[in-house]
Kinemage of the C-alpha trace (Angstrom):
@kinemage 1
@onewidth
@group {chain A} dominant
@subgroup {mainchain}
@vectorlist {calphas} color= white
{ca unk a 1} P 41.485 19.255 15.050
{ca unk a 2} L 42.313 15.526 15.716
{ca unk a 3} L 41.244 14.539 12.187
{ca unk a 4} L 43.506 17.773 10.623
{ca unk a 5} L 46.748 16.322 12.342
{ca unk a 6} L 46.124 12.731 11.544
{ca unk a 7} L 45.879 13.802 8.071
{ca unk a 8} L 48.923 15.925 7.823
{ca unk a 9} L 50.956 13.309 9.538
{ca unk a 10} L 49.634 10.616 6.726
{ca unk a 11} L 52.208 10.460 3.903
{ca unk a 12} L 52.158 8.732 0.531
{ca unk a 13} L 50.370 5.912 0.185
{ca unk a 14} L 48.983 6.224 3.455
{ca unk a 15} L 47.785 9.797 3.034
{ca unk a 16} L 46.482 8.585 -0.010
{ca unk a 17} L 44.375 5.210 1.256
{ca unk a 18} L 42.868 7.826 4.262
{ca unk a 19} L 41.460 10.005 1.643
{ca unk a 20} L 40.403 7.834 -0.576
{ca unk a 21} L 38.504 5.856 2.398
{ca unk a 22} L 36.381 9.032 3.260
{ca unk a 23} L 35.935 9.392 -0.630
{ca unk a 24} L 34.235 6.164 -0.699
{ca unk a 25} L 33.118 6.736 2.553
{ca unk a 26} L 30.735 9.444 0.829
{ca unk a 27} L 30.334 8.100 -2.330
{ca unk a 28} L 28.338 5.008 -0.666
{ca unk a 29} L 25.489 7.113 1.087
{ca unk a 30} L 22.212 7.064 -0.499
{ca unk a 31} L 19.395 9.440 -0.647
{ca unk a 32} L 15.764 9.493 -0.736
{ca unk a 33} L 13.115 12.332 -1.057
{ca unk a 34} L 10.076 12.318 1.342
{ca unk a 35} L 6.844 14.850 0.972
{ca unk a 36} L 5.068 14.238 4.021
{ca unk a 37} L 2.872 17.809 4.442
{ca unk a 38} L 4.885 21.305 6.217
{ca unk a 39} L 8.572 20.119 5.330
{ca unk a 40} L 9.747 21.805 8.844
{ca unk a 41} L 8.631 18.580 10.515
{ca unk a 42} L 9.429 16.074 8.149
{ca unk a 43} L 13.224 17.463 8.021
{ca unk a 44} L 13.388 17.539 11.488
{ca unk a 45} L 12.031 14.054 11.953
{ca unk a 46} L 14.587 12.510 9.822
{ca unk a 47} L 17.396 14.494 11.004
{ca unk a 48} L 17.223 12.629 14.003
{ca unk a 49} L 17.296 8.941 12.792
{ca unk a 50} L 20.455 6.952 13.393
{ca unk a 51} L 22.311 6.410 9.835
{ca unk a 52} L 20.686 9.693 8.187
{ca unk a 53} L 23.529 11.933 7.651
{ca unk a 54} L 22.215 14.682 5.895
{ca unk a 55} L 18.678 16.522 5.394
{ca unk a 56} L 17.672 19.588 3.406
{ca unk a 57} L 13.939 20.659 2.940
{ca unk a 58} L 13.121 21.935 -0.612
{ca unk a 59} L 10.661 22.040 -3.212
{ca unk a 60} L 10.584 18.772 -5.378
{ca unk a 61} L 9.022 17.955 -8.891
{ca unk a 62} L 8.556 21.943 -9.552
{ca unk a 63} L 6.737 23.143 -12.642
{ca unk a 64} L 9.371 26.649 -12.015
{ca unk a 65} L 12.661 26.803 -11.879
{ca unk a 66} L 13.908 27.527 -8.621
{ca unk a 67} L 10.643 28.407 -7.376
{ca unk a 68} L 10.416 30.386 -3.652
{ca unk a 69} L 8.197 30.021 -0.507
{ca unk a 70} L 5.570 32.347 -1.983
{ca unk a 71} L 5.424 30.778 -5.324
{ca unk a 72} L 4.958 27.243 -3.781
{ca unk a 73} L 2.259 28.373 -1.507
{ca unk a 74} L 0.181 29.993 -4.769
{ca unk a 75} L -0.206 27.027 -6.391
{ca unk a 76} L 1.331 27.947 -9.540
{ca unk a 77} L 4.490 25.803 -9.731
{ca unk a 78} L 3.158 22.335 -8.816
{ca unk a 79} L 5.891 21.847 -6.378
{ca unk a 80} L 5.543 19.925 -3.546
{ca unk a 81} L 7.431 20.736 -0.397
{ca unk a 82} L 10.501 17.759 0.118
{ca unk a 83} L 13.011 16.652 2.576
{ca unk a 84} L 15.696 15.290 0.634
{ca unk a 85} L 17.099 12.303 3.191
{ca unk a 86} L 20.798 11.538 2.380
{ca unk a 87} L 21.370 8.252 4.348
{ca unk a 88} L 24.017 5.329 5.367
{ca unk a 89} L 22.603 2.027 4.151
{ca unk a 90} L 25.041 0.130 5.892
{ca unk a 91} L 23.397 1.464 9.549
{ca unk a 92} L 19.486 2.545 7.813
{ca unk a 93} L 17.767 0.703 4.908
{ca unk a 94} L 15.114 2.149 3.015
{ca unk a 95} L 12.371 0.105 3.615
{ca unk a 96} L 12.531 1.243 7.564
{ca unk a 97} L 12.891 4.730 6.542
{ca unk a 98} L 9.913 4.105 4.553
{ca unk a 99} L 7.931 2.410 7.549
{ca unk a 100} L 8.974 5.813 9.955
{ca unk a 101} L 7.778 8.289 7.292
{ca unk a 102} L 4.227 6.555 7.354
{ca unk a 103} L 3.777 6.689 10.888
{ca unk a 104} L 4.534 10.687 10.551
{ca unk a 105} L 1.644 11.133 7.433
{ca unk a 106} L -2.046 10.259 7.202
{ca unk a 107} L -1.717 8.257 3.459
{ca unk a 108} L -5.171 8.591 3.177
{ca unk a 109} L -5.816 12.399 2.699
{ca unk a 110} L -5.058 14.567 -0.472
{ca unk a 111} L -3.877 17.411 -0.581
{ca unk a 112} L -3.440 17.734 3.485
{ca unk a 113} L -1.294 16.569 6.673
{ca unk a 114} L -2.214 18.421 10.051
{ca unk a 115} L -3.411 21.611 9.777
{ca unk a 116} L -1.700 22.674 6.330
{ca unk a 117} L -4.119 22.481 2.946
{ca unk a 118} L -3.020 22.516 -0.664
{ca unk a 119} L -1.254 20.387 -3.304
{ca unk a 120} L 2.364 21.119 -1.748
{ca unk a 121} L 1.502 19.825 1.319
{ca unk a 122} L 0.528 16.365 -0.635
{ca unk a 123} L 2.477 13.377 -0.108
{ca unk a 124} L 5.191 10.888 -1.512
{ca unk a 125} L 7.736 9.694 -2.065
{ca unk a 126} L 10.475 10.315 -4.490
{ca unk a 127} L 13.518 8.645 -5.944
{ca unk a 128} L 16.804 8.852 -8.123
{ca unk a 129} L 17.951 5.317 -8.053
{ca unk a 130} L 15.703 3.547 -10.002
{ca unk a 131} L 16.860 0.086 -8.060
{ca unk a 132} L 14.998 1.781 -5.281
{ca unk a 133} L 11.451 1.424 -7.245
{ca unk a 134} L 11.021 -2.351 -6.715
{ca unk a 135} L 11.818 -1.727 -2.562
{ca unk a 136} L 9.674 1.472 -2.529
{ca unk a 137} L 6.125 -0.050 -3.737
{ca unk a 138} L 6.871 -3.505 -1.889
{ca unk a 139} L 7.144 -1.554 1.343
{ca unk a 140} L 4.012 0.795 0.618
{ca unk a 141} L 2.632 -2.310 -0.590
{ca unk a 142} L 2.624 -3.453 2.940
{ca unk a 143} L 2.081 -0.484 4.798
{ca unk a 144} L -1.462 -0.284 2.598
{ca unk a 145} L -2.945 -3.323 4.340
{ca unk a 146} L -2.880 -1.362 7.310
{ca unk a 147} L -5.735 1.139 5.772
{ca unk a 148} L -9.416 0.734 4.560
{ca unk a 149} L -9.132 3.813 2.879
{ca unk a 150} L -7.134 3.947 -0.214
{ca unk a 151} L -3.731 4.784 -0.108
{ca unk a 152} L -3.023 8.453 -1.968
{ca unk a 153} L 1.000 8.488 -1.579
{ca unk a 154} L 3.099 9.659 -4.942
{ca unk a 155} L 6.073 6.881 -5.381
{ca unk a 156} L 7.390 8.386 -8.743
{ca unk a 157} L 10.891 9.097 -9.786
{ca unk a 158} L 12.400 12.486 -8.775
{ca unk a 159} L 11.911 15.037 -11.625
{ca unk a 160} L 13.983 18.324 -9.954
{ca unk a 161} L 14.535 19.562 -6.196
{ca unk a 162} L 15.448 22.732 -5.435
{ca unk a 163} L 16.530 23.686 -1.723
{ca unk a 164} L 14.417 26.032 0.121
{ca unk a 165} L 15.218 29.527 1.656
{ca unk a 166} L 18.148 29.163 4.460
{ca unk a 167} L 14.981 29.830 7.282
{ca unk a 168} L 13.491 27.004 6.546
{ca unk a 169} L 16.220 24.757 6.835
{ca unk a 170} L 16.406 23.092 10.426
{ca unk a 171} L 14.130 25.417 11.185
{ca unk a 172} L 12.706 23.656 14.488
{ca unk a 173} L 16.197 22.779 15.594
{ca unk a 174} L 16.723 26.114 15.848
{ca unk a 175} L 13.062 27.385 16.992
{ca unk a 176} L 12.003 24.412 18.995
{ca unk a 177} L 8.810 26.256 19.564
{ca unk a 178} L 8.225 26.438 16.372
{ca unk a 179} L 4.770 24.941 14.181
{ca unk a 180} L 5.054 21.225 13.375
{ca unk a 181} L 2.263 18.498 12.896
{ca unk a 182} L 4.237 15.934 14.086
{ca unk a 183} L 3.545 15.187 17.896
{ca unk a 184} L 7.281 15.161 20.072
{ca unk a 185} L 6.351 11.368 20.740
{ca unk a 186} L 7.506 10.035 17.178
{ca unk a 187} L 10.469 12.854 17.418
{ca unk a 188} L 10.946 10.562 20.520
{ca unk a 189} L 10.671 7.590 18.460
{ca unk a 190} L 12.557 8.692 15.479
{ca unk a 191} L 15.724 9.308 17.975
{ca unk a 192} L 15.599 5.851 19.592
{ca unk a 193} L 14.832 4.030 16.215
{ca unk a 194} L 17.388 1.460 15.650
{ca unk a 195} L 17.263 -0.199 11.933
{ca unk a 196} L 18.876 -4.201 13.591
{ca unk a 197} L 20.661 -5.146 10.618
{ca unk a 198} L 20.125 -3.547 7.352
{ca unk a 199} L 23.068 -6.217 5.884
{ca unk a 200} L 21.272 -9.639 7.486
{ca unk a 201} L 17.457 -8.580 7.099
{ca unk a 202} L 15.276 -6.173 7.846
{ca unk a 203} L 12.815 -5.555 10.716
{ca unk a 204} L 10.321 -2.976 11.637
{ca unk a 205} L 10.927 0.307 13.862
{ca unk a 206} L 10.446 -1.116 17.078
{ca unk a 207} L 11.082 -4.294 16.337
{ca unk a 208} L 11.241 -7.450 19.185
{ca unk a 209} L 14.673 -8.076 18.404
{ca unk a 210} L 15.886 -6.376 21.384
{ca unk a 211} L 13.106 -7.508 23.964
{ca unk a 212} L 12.602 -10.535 25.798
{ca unk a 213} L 10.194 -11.421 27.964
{ca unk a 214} L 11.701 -11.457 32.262
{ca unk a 215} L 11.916 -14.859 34.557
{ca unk a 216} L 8.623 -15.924 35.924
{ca unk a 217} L 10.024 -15.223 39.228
{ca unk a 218} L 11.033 -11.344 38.130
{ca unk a 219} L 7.561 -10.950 36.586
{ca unk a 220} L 6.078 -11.942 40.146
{ca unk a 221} L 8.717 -9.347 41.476
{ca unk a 222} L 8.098 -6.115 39.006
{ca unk a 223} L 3.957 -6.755 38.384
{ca unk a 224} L 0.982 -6.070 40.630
{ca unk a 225} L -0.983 -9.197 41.224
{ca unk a 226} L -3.661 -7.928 39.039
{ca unk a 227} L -0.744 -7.088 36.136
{ca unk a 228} L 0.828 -10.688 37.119
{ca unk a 229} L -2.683 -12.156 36.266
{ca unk a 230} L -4.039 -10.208 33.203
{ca unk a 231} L -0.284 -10.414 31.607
{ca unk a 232} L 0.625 -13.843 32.495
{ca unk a 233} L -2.724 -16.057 33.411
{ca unk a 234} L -5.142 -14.775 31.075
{ca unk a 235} L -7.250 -12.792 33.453
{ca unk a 236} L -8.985 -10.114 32.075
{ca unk a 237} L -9.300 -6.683 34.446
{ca unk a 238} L -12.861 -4.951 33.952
{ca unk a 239} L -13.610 -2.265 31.373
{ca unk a 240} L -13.143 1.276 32.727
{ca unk a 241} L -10.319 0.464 35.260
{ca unk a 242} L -7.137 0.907 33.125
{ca unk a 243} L -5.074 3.414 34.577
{ca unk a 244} L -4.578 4.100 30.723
{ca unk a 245} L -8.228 4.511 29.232
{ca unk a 246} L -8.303 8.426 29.688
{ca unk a 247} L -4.943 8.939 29.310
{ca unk a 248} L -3.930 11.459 26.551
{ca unk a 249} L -0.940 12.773 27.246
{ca unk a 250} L 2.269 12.359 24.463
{ca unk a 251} L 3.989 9.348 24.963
{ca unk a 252} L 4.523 5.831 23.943
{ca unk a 253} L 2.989 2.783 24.675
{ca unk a 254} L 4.778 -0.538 25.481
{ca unk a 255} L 4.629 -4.098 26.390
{ca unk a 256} L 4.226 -4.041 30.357
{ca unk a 257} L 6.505 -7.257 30.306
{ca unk a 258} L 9.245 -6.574 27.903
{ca unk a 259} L 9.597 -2.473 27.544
{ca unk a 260} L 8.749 -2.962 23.578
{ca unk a 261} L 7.083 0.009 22.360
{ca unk a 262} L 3.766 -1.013 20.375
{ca unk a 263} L 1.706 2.186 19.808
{ca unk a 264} L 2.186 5.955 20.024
{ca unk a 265} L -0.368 8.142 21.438
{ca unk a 266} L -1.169 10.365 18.301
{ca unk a 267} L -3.026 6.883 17.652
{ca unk a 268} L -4.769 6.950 20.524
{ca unk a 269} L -8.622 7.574 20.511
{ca unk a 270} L -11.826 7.749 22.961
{ca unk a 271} L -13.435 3.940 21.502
{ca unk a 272} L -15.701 4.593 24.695
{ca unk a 273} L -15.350 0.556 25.454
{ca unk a 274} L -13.539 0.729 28.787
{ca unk a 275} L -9.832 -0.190 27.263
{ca unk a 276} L -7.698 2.160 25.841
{ca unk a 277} L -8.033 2.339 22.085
{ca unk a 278} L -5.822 3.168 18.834
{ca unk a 279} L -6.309 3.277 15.153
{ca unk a 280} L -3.552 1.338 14.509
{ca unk a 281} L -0.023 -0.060 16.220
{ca unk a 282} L 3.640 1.029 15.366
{ca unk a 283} L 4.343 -1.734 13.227
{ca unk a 284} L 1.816 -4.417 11.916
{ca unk a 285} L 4.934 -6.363 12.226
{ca unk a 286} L 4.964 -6.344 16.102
{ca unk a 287} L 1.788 -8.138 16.232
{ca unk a 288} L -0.400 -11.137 15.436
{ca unk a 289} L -4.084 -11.967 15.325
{ca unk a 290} L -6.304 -14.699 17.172
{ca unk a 291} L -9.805 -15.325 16.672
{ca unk a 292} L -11.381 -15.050 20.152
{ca unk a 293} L -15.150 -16.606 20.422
{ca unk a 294} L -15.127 -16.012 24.805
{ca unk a 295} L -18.185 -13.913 26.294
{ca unk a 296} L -20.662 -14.917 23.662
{ca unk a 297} L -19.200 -12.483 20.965
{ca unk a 298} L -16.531 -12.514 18.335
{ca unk a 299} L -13.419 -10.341 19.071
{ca unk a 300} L -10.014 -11.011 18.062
{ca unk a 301} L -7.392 -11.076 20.191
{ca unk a 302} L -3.874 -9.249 19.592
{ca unk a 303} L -0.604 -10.790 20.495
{ca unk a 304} L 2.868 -9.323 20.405
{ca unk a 305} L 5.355 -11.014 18.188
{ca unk a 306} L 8.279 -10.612 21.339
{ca unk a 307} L 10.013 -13.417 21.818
{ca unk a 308} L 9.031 -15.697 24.489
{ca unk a 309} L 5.762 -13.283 25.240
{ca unk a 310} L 3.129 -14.992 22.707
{ca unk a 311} L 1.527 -16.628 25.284
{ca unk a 312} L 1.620 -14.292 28.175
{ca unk a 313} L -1.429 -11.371 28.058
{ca unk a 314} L -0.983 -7.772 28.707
{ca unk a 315} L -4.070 -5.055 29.339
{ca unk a 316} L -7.112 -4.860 26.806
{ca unk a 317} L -6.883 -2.353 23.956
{ca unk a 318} L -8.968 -1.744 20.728
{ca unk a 319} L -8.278 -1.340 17.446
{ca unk a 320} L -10.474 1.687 15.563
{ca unk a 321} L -13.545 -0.630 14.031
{ca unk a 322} L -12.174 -4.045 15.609
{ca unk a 323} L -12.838 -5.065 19.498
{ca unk a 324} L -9.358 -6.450 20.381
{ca unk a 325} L -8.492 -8.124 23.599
{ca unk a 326} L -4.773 -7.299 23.450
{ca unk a 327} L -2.367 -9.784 24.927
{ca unk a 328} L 1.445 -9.397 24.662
């Protein structure tokens, strides 16, 4: 109601310049097409990251015009179920768009994400502005070192898209009970993603920007003495004490010292080594490497790129198929 009588109270040129704003305003949004298995989780997902102002699950690349639900799911039309992602690249940039939908997507498997089977629950990634190619493969490029496994993700250009039935649109905002194979804890971190500064560089979801490590004195004040001395004087606590090894419940996991999140627990695995374990962190970004020859073994130790934290050691973790002593 607001915006109706500031309109109607705009004359001439001024009327004019207001509508032409929002005109632009719109014109300047950008879109991007993600297949990332059942499209009911997917939309949802990126319906909740900041600068995405606009989501619509669909069926991409389709062999049949128009094709419905029951077409798709036969296998006839080649279709492959879509969330088309209209965003604001002045507050999200692709590339960390990009970097969210492979946390939500296993871009090893064909043909499969969760529990759904068949070649429209593939994935990839689709696009319409061909300037978008060049940022596309750079940023899969990236995300591929993360995986021994080859990397099965379509990046082609967008051939057709057609919407799906009204039901399936927001469909778990509006049954929140509803299937999805993506666990609430990256809903959780899709809603607090925060892309820094799309205009002055990009960094990862989660990135350090925001977290800094507390005084010496406030450490001593918010840590246990065991915490204070794993975390801060390279102590190491013994295997099978981490309040954290048998811990499975949805959540995410972060730097004991600065709050930054580093992994999510749909990583999170049974290594049986004593530490809590994960295939893999948020962001490769978030940490660094160091060669570790202590104990009469090789292991390599993981630190967390947070500002001021390099040096300062956290609890022990491992890494699916590397023993990692992680310090952060």
């Amino acid at each position: 109601m607001a915006m109706c009588m500031l309109l109607c109270g705009c004359k001439g040129d001024s009327a004019e310049r207001a509508t032409s704003h929002l005109r632009n305003k719109e014109n300047a949004m950008k879109e991007i097409y993600f297949a990332g298995g059942c499209f009911w989780g997917t939309e949802r997902f990126f319906s909740l990251v900041k600068g995405v102002t606009d989501t619509v699950a669909g069926y991409a690349n389709s062999r049949v015009p128009s094709p419905s639900y029951r077409e798709v799911c036969g296998g006839g039309t080649g279709a492959v179920e879509t969330v088309r992602v209209v965003y604001d690249p002045e507050v999200v940039s692709l590339p960390f768009l990009i970097e969210l939908y492979f946390k939500t997507i296993d871009p090893t498997s064909i043909n499969r994400q969760g529990n759904d089977v068949g070649a429209q629950y593939r994935t990839g990634i689709y696009y319409t502005d061909a300037a978008d190619r060049a940022v596309i493969e750079k940023t899969v490029d990236r995300e591929r070192k993360q995986y021994t496994r080859p990397i099965v993700v379509e990046t082609e250009p967008l051939e057709n898209f057609y919407p799906a039935e009204d039901y399936h649109q927001q469909y778990l905002a509006n049954n929140p009970g509803g299937y999805c194979h993506i666990s609430p804890g990256l809903m959780r971190l899709a809603a607090e993603a925060v892309d820094p500064g799309p205009q002055s560089g990009k960094e990862s979801p989660g990135s350090n920007a925001q977290y800094r490590k507390p005084s010496d004195r406030e450490l001593r004040r918010m840590l246990t003495a065991e915490k204070y001395a794993v975390t801060q004087q390279g102590a190491t606590e013994r295997p099978y004490t981490n309040e954290y090894d048998k811990e499975f419940r949805v959540g995410i996991y972060v730097d004991i010292t600065t709050g930054q999140p580093l992994f999510v627990s749909s990583d999170k695995y049974d290594s049986g080594c004593g530490w809590p374990a994960f295939s893999r962190p948020i962001s490769s970004d978030l940490l660094t490497e160091h060669i570790d020859t202590s104990h009469g073994m090789r292991r390599v130790e993981i630190a967390s790129t947070a500002p001021r934290s390099a040096s300062s050691r956290n609890r022990k973790w491992r890494l699916r198929d590397t023993a990692i002593i992680c310090r952060w």
